[in-house]
N, C-alpha and C positions, 0 to 999 in steps of 0.2 A: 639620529645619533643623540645620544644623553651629553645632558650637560655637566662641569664640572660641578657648578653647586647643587644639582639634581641627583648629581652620584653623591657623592659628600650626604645629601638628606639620607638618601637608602640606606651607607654607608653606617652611617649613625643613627639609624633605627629611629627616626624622628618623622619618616613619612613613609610608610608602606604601599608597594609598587602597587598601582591600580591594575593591572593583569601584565600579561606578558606582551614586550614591544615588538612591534611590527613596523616594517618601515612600511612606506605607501607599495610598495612591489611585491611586497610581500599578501598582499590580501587576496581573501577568496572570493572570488563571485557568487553568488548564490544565483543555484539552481531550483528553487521551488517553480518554476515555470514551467518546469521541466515532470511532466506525468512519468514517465518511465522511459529512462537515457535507451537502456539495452531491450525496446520492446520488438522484437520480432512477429512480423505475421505468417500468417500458413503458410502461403506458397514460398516465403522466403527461408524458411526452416527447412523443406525440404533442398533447395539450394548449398545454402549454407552447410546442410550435414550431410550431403551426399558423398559416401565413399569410392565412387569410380573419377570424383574431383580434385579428392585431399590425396597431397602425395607424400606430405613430410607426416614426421612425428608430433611437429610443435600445429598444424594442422589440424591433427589427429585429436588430439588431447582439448583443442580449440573449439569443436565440433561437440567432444563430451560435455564438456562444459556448459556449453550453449544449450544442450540436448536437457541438459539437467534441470536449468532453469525454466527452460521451457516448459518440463514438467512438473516444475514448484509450481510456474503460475494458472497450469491447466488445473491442479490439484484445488488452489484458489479460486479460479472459476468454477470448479463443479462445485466445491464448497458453498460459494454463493448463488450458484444457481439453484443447489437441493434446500438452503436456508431459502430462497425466495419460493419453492414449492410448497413448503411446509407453511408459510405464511399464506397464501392462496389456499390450502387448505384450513386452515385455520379461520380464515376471511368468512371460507364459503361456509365451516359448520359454524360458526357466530352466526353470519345471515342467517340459518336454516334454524337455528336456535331461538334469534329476537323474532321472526317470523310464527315461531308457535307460541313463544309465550306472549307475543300481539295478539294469536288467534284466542289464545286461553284468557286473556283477560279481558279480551271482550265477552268471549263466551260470559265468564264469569259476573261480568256487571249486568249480558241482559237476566241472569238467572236471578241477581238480587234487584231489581226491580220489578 
């Protein structure tokens, strides 16, 4: 809780709030520890969304949900998997590349001596 002369400074525009107050109860814990709260794996997706399980509405809509995310992050996985092909590709025509022009410059040095 603020003080009376600490209101008084705001009050009177002689000391500007450092951010906004929080009491000790009021704080968040951080989560960076935390890789992914909502990660589901395979066989648990099928569980979770199976429809001869779900019998409400609020279920129902629970299940989409889940379904949906599930597919942002399948979408990110393929994304990163077809980015890490194309580098593998990439890898292999560099090596196939520095390998001929190693052959051609040798070539080339024994022809000038």
């Amino acid at each position: 809780m603020r003080t009376e002369g600490g209101l008084a400074r705001l009050l009177t525009g002689r000391e500007k709030p450092k951010g906004k107050y929080r009491s000790g109860g009021e704080r968040m814990t951080a989560r960076a520890h935390v890789p992914d709260p909502l990660f589901i794996n395979g066989q648990d997706i099928d569980k979770i969304t199976d429809p001869k399980l779900i019998s409400s509405l609020a279920g129902t809509d629970m299940a989409i949900s889940r379904i949906k995310v599930y597919r942002e992050r399948l979408n990110g996985e393929k994304t990163r998997i077809d980015n890490a092909k194309t580098l593998c590709h990439k890898k292999e025509f560099a090596d196939k590349r520095l390998n001929t022009l190693n052959e051609k410059r040798q070539y080339l040095k024994s022809q000038k001596q």
